[in-house]
Each structure stands twice: as C-alpha cells, then as structure tokens.
mmCIF file of the N, C-alpha and C atoms, coordinates in Angstrom:
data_MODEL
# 
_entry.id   MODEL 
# 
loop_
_atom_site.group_PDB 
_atom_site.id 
_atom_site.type_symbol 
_atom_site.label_atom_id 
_atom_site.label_alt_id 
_atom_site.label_comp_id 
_atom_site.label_asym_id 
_atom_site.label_entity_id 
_atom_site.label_seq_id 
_atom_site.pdbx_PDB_ins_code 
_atom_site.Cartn_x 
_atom_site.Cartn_y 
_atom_site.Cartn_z 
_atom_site.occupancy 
_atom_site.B_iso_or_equiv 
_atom_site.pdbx_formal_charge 
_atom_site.auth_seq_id 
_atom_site.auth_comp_id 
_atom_site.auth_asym_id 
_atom_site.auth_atom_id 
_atom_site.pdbx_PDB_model_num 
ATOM 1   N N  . UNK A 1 1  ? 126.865 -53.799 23.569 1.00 0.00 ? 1  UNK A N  1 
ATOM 2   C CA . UNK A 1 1  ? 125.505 -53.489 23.974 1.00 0.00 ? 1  UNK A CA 1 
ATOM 3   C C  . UNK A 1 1  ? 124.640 -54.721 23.707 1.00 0.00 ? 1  UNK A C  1 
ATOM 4   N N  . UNK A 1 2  ? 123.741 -54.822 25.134 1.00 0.00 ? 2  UNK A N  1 
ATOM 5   C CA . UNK A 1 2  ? 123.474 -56.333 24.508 1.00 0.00 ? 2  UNK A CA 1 
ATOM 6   C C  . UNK A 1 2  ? 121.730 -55.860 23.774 1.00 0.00 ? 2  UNK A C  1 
ATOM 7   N N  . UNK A 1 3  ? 121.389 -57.048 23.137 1.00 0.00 ? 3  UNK A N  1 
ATOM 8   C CA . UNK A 1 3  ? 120.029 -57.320 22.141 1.00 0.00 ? 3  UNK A CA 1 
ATOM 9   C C  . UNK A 1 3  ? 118.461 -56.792 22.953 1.00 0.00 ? 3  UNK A C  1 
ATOM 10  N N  . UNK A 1 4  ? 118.690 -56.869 24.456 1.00 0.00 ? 4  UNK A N  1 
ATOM 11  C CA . UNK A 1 4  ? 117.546 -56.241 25.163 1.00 0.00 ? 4  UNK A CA 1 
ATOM 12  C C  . UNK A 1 4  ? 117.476 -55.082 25.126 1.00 0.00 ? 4  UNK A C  1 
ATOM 13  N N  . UNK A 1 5  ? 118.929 -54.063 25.676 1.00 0.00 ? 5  UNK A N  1 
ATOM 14  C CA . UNK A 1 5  ? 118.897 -52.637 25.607 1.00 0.00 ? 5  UNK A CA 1 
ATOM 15  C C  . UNK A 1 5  ? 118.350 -51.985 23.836 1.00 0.00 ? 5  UNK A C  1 
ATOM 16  N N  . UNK A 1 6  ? 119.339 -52.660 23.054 1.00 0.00 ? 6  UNK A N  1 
ATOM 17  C CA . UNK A 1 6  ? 119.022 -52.489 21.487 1.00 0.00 ? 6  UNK A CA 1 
ATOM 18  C C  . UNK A 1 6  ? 117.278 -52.529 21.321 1.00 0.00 ? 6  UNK A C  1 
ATOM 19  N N  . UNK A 1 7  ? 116.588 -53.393 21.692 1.00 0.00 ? 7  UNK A N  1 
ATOM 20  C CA . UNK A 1 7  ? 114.869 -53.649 21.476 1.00 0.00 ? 7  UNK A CA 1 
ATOM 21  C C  . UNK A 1 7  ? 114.160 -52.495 22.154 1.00 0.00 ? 7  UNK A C  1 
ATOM 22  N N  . UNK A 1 8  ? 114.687 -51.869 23.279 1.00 0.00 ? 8  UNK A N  1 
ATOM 23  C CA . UNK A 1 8  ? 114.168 -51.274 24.391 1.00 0.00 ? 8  UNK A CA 1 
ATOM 24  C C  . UNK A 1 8  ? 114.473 -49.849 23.598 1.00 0.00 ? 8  UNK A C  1 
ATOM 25  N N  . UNK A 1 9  ? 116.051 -49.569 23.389 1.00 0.00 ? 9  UNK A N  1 
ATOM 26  C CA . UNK A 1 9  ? 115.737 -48.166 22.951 1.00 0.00 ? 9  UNK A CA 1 
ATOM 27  C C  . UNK A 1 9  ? 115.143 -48.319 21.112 1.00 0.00 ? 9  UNK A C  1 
ATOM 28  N N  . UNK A 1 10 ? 114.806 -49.094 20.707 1.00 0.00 ? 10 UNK A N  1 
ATOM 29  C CA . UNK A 1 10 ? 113.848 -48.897 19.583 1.00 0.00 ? 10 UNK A CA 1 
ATOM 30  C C  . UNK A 1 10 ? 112.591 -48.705 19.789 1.00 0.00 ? 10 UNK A C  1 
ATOM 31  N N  . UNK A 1 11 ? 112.135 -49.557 20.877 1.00 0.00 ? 11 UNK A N  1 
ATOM 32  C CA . UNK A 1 11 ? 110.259 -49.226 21.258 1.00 0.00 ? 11 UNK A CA 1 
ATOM 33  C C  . UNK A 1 11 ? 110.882 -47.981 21.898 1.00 0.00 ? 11 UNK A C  1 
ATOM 34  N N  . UNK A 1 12 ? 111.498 -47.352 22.936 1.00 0.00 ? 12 UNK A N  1 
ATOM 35  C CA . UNK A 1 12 ? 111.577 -46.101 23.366 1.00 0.00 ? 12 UNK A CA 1 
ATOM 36  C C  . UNK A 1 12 ? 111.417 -45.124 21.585 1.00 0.00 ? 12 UNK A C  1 
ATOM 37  N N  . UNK A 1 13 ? 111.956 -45.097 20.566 1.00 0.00 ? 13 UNK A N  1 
ATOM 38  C CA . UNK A 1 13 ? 112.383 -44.177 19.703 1.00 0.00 ? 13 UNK A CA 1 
ATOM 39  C C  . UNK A 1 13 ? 110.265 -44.284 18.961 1.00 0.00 ? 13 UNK A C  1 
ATOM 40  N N  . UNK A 1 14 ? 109.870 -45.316 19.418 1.00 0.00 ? 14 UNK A N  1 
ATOM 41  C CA . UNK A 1 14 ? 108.941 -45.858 18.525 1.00 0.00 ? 14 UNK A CA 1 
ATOM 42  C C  . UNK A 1 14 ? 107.640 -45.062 19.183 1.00 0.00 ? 14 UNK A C  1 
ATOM 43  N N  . UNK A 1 15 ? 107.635 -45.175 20.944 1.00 0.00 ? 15 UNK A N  1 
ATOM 44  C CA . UNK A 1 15 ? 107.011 -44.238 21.882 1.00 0.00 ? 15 UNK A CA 1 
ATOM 45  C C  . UNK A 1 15 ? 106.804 -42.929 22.042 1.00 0.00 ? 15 UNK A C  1 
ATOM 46  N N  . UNK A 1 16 ? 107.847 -42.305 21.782 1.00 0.00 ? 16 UNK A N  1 
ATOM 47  C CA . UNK A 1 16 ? 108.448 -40.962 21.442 1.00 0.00 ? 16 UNK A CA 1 
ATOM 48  C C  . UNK A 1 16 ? 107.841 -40.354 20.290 1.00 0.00 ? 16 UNK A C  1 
ATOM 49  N N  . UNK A 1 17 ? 107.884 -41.630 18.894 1.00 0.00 ? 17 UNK A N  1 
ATOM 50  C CA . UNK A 1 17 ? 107.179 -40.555 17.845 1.00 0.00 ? 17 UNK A CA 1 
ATOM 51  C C  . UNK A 1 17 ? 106.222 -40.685 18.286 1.00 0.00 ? 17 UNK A C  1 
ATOM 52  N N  . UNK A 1 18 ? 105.566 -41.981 18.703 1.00 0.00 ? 18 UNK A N  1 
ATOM 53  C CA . UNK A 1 18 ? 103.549 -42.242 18.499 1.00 0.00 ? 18 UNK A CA 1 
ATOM 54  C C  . UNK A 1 18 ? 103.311 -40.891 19.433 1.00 0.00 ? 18 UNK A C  1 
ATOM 55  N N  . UNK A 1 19 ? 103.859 -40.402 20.649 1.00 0.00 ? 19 UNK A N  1 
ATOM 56  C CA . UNK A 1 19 ? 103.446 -39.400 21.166 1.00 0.00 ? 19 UNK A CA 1 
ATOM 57  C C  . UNK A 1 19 ? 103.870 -38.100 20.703 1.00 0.00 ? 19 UNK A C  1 
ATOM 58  N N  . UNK A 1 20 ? 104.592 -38.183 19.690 1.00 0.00 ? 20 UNK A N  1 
ATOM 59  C CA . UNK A 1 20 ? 104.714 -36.352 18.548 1.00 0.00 ? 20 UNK A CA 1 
ATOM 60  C C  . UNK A 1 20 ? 103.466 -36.455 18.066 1.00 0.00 ? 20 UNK A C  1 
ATOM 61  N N  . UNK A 1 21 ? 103.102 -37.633 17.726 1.00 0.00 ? 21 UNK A N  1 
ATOM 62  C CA . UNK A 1 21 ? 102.157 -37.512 16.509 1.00 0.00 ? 21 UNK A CA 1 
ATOM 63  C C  . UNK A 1 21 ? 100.327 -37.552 17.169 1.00 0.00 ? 21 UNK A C  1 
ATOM 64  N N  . UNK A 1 22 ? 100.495 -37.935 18.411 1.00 0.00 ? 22 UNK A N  1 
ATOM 65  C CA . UNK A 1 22 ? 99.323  -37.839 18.875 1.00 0.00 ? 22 UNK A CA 1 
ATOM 66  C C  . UNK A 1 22 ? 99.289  -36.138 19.462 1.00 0.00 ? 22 UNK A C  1 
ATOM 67  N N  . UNK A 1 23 ? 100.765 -35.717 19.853 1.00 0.00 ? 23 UNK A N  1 
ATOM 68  C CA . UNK A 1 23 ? 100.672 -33.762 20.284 1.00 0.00 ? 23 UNK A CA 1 
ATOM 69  C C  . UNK A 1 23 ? 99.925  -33.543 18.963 1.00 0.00 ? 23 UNK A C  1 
ATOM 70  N N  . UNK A 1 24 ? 100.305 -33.724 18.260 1.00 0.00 ? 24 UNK A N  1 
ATOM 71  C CA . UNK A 1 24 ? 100.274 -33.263 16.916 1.00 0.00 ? 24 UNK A CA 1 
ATOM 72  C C  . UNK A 1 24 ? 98.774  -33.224 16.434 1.00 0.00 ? 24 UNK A C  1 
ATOM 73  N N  . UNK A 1 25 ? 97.931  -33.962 16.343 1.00 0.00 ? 25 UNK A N  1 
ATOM 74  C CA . UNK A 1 25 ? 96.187  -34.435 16.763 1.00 0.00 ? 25 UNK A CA 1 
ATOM 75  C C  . UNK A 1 25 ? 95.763  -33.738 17.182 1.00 0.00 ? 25 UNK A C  1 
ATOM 76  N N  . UNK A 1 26 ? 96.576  -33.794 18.933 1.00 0.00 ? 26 UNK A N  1 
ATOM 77  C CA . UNK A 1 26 ? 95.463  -32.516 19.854 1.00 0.00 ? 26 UNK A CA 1 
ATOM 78  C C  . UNK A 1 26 ? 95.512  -31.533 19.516 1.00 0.00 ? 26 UNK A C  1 
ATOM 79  N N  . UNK A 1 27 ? 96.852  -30.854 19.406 1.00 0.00 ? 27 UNK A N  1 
ATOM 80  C CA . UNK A 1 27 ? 96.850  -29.426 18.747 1.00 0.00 ? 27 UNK A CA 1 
ATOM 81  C C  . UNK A 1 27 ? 95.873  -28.960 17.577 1.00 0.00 ? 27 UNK A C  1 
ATOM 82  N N  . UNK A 1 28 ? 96.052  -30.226 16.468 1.00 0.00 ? 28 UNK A N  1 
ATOM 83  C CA . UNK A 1 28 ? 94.688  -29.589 15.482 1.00 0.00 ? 28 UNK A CA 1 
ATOM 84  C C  . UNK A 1 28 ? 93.126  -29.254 16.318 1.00 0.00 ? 28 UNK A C  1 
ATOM 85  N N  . UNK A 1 29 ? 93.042  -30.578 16.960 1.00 0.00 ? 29 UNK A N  1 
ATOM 86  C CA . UNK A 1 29 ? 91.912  -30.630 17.674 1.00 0.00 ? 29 UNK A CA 1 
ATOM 87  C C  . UNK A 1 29 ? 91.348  -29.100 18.653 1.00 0.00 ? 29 UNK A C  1 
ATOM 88  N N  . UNK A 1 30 ? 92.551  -28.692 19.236 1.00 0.00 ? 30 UNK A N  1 
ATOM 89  C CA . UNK A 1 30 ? 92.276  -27.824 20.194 1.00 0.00 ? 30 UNK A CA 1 
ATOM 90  C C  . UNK A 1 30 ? 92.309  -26.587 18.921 1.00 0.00 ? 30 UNK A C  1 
ATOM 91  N N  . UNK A 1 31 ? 92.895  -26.067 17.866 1.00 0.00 ? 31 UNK A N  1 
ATOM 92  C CA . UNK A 1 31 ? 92.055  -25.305 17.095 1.00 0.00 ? 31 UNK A CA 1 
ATOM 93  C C  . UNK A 1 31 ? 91.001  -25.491 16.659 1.00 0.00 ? 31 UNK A C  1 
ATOM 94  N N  . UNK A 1 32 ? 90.595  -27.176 15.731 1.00 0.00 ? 32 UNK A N  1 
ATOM 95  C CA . UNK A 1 32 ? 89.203  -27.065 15.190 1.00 0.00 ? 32 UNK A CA 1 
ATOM 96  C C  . UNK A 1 32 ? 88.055  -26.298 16.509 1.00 0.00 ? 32 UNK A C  1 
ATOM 97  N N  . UNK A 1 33 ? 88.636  -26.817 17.933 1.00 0.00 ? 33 UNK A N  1 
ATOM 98  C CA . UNK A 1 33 ? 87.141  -26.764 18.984 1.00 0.00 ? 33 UNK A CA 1 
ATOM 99  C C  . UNK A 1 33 ? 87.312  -24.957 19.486 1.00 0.00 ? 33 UNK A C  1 
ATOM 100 N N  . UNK A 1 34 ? 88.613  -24.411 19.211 1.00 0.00 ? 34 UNK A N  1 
ATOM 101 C CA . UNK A 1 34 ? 88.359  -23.021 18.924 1.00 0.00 ? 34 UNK A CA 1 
ATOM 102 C C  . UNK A 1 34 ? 87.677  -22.191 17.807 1.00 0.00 ? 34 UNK A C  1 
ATOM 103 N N  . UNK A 1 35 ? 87.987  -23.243 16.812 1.00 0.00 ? 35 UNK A N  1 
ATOM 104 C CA . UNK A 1 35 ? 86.697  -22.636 15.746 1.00 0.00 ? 35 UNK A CA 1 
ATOM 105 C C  . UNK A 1 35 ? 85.515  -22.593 15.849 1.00 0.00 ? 35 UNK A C  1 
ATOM 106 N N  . UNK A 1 36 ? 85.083  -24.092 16.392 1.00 0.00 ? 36 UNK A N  1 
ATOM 107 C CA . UNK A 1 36 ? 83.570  -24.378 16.991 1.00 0.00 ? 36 UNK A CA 1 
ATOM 108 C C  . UNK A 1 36 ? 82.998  -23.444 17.515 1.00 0.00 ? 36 UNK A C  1 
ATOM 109 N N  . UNK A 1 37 ? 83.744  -23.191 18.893 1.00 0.00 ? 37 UNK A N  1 
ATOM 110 C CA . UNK A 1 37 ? 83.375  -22.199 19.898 1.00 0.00 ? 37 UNK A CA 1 
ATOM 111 C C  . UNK A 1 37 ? 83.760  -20.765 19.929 1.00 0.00 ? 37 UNK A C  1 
ATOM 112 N N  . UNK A 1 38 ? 83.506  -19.866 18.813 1.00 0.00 ? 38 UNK A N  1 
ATOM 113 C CA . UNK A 1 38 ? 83.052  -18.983 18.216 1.00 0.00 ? 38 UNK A CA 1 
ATOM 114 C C  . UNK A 1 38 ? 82.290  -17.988 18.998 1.00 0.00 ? 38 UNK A C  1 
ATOM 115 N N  . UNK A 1 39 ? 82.971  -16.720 20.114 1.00 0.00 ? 39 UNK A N  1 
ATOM 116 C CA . UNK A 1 39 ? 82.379  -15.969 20.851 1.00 0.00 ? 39 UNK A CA 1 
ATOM 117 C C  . UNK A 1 39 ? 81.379  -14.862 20.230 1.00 0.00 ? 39 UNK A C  1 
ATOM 118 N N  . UNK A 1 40 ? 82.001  -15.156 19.096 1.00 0.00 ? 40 UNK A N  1 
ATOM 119 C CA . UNK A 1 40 ? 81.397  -13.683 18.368 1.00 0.00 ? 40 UNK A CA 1 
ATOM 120 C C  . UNK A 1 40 ? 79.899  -14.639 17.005 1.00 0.00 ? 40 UNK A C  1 
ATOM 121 N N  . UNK A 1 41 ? 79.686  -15.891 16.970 1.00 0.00 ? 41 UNK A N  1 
ATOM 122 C CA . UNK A 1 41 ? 78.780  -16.264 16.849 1.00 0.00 ? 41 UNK A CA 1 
ATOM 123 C C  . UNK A 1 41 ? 77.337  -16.226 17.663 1.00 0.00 ? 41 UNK A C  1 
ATOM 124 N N  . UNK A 1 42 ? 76.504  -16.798 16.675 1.00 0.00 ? 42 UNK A N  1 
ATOM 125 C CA . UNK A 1 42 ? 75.109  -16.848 17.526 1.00 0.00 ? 42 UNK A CA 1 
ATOM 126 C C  . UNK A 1 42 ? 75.486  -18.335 18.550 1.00 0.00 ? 42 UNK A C  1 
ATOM 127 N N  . UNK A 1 43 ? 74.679  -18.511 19.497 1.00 0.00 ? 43 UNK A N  1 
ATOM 128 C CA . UNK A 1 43 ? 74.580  -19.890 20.282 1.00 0.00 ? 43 UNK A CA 1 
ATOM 129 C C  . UNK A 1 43 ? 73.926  -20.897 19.268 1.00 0.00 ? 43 UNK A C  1 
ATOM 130 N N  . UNK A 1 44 ? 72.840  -19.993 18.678 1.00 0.00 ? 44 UNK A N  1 
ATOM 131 C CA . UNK A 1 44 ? 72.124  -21.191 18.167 1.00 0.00 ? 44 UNK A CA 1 
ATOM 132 C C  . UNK A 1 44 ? 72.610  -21.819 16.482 1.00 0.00 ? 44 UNK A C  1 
ATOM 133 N N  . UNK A 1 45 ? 74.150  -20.789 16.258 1.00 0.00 ? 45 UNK A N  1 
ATOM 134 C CA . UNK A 1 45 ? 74.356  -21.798 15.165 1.00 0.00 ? 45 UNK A CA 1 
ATOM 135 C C  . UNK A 1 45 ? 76.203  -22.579 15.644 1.00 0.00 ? 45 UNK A C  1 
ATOM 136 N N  . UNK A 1 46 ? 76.423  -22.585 16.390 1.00 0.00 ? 46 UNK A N  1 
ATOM 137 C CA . UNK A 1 46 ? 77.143  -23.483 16.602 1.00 0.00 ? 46 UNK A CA 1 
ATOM 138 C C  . UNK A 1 46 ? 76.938  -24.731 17.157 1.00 0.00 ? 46 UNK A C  1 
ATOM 139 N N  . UNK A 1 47 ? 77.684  -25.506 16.199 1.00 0.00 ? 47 UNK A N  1 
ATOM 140 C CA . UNK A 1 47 ? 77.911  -26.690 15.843 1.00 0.00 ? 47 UNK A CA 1 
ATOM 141 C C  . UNK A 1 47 ? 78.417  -27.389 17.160 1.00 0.00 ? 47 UNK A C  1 
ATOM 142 N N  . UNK A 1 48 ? 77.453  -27.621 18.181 1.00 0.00 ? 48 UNK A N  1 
ATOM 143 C CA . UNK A 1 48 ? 77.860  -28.141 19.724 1.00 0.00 ? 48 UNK A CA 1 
ATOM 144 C C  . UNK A 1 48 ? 78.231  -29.842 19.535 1.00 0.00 ? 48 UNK A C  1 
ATOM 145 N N  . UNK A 1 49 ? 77.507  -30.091 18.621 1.00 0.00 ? 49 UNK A N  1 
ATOM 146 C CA . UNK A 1 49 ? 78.062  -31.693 18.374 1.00 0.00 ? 49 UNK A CA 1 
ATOM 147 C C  . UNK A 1 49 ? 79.313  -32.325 17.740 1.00 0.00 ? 49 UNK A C  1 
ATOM 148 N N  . UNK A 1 50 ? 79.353  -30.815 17.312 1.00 0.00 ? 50 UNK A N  1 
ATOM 149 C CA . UNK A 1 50 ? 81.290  -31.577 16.454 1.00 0.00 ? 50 UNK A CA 1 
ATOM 150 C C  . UNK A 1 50 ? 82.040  -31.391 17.620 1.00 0.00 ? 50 UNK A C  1 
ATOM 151 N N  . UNK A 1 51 ? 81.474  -30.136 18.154 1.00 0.00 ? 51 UNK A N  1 
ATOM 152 C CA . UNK A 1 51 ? 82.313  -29.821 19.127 1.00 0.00 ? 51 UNK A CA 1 
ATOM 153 C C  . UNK A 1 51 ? 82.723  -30.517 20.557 1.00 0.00 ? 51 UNK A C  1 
ATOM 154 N N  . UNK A 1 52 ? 81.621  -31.293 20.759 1.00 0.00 ? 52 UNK A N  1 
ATOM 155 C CA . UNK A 1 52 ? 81.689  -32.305 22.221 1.00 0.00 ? 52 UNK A CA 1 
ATOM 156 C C  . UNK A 1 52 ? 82.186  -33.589 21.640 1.00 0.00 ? 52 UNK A C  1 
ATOM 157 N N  . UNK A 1 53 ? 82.362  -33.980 20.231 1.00 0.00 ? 53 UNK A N  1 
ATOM 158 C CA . UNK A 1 53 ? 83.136  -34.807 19.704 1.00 0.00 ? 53 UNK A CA 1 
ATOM 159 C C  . UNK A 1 53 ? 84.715  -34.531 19.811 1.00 0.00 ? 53 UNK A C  1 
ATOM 160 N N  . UNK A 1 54 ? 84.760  -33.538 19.061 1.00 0.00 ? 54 UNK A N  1 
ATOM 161 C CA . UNK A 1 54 ? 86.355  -33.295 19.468 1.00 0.00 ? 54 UNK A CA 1 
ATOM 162 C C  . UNK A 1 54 ? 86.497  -33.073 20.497 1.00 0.00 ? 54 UNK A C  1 
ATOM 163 N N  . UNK A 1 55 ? 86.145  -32.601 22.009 1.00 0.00 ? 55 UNK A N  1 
ATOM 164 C CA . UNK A 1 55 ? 86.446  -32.399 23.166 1.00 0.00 ? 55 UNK A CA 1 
ATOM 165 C C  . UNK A 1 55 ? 86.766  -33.876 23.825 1.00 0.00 ? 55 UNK A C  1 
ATOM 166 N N  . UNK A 1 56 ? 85.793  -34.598 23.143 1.00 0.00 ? 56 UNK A N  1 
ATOM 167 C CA . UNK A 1 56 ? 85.987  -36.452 23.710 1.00 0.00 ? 56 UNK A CA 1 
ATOM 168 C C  . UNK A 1 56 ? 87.106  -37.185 22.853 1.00 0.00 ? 56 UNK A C  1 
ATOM 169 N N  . UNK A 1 57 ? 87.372  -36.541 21.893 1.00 0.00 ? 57 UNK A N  1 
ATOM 170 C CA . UNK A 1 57 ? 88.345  -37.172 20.713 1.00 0.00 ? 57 UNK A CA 1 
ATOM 171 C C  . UNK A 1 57 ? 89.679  -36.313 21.706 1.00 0.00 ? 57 UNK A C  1 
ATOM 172 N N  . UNK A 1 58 ? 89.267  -35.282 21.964 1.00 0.00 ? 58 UNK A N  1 
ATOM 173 C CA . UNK A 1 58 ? 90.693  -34.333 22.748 1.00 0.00 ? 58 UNK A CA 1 
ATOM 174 C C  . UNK A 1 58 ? 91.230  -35.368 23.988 1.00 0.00 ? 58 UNK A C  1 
ATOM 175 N N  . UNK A 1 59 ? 89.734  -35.202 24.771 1.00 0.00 ? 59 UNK A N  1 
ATOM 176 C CA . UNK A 1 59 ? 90.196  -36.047 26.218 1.00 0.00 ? 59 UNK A CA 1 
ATOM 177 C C  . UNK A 1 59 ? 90.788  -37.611 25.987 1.00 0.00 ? 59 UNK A C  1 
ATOM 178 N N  . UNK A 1 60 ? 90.520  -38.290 25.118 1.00 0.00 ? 60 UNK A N  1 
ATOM 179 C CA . UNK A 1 60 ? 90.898  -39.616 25.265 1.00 0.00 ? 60 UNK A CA 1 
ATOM 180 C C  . UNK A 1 60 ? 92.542  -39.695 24.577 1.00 0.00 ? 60 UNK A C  1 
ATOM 181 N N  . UNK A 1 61 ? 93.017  -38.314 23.839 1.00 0.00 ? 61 UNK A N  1 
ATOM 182 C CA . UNK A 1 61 ? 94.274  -38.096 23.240 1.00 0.00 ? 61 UNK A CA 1 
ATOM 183 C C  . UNK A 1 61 ? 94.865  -37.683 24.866 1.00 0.00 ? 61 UNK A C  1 
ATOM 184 N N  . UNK A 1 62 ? 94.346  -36.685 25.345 1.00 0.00 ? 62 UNK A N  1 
ATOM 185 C CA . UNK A 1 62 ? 95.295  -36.419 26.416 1.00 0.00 ? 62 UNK A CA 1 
ATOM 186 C C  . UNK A 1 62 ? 95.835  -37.788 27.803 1.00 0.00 ? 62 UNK A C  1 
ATOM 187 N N  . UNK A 1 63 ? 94.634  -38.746 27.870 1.00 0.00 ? 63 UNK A N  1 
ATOM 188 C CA . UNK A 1 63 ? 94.423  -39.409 29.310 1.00 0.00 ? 63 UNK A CA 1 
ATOM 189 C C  . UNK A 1 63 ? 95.704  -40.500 28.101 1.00 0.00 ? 63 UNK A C  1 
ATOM 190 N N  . UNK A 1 64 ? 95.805  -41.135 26.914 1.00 0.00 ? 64 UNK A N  1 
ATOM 191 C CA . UNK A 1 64 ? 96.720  -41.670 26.079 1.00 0.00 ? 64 UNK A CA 1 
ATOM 192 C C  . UNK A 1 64 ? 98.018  -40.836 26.393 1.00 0.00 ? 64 UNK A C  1 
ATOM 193 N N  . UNK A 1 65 ? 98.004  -39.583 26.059 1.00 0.00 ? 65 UNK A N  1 
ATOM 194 C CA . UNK A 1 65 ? 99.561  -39.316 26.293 1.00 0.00 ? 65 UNK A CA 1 
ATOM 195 C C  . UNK A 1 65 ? 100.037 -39.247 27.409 1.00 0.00 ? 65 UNK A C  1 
ATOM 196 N N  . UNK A 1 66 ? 99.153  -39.100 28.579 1.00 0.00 ? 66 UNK A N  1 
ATOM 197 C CA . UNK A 1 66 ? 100.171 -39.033 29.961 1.00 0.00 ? 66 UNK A CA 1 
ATOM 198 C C  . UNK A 1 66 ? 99.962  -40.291 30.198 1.00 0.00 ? 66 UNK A C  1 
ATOM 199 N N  . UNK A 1 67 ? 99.711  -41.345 29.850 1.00 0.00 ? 67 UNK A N  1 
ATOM 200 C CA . UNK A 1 67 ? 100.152 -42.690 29.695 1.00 0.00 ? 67 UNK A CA 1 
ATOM 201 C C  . UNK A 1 67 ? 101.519 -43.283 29.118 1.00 0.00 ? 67 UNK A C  1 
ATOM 202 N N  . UNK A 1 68 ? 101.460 -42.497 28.002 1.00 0.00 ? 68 UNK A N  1 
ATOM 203 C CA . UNK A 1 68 ? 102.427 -42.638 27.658 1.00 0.00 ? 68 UNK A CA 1 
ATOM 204 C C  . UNK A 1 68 ? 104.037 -41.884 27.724 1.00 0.00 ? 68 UNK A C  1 
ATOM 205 N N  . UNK A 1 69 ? 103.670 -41.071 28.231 1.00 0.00 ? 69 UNK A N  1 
ATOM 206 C CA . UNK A 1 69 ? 104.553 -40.387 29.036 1.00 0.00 ? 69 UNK A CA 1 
ATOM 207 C C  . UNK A 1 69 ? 105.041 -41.316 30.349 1.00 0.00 ? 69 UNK A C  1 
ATOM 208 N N  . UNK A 1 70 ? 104.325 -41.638 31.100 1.00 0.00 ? 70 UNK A N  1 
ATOM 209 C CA . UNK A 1 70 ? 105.181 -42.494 32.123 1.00 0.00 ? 70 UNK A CA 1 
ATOM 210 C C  . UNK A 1 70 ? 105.504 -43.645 31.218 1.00 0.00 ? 70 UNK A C  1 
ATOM 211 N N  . UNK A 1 71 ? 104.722 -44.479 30.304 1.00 0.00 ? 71 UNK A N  1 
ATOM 212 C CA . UNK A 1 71 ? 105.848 -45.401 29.841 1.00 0.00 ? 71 UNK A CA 1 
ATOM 213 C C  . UNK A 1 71 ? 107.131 -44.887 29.474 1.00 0.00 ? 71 UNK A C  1 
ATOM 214 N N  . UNK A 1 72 ? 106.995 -43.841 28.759 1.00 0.00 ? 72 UNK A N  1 
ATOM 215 C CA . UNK A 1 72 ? 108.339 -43.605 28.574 1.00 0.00 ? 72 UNK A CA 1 
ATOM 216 C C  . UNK A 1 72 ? 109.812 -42.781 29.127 1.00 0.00 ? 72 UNK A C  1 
ATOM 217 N N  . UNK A 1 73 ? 109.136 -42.278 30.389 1.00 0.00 ? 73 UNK A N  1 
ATOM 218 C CA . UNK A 1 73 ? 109.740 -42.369 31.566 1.00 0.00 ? 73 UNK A CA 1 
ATOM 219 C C  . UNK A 1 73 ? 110.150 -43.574 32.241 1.00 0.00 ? 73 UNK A C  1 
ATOM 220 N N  . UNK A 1 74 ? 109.254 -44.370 32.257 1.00 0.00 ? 74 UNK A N  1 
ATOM 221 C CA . UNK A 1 74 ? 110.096 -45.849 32.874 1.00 0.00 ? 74 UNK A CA 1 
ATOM 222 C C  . UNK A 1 74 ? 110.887 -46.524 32.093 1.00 0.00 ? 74 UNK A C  1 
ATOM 223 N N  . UNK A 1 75 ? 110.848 -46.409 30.711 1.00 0.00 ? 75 UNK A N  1 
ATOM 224 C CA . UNK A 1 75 ? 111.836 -46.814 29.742 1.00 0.00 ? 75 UNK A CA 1 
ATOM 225 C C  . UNK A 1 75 ? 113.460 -46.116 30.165 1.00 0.00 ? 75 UNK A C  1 
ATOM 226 N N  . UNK A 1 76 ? 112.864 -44.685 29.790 1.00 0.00 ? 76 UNK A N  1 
ATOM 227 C CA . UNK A 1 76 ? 114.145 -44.466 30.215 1.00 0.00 ? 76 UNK A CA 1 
ATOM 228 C C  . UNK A 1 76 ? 115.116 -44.452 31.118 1.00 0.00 ? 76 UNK A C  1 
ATOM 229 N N  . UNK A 1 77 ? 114.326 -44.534 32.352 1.00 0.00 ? 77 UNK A N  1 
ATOM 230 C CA . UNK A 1 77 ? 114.881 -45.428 33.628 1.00 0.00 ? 77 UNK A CA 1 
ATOM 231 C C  . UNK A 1 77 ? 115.251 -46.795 33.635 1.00 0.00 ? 77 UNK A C  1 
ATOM 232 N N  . UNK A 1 78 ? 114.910 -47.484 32.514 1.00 0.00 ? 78 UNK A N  1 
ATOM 233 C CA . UNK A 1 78 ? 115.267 -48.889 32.500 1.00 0.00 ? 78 UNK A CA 1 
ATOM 234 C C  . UNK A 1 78 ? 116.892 -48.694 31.644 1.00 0.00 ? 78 UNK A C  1 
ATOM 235 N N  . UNK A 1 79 ? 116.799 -47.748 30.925 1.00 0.00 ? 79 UNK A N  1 
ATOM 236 C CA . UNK A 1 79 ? 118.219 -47.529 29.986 1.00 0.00 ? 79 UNK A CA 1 
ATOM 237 C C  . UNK A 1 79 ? 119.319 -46.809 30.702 1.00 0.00 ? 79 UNK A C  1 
ATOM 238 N N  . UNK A 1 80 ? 119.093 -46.179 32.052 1.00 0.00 ? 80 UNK A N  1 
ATOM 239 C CA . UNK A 1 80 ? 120.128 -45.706 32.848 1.00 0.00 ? 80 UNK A CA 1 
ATOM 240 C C  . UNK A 1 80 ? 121.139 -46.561 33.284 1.00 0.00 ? 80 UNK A C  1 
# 
C-alpha cells in the first residue's frame, strides 16, 4: 500500500470523527433551542436571543457538515 493511500485514509478516519463530533454539537444544540422554545411558556419570557444564537450556531454546524460529507464522499471515491 503505497504512502498516499496510507495519508488519505488517515485524513478520511480524521473527517469522519470531526463530523461525529460536530452531529454531536447539533444534537445538543437542537435540544438546548427546544428548551428555549417552550410552548407552554409565556412569549414574553423566552429567551429569543439565546435562541436565534443557537439556531445560527445550528445553521453554520449543518451548511459545515454537508460539506463535509461530500469531502468525504470524494475521499472515499478516491480509495476505491
């Protein structure tokens, strides 16, 4: 096996976690902004600013992982 494939499936193994660990983020995220948004609260005491924070902290995790998802789809097309 030569020294390129060896480098390639290590950043592949390296891609793979960074994107467990960013699922891993949103998922908290998408509970904290279910806590936020609290049906059975008043309007006027929820916390709309944590909450459009984590929704922007959410979106810039998601538009990152399907990024990284095709990188690592083309990786693994490079290892076929």
């Amino acid at each position: 096996m030569n020294l390129e494939r060896l480098q390639l499936k290590g950043m592949l193994a390296e891609a793979k976690k960074y994107l467990r660990s960013l699922d891993t983020e949103a998922s908290g995220l998408v509970i904290l902004i279910r806590t936020l948004l609290n049906p059975y609260e008043s309007i006027l005491k929820i916390d709309t600013e944590k909450a459009l924070a984590s929704l922007k902290r959410l979106n810039e995790l998601q538009n990152e992982m399907k990024n990284l998802e095709i990188k690592i789809k083309n990786m693994e097309l490079d290892l076929e």
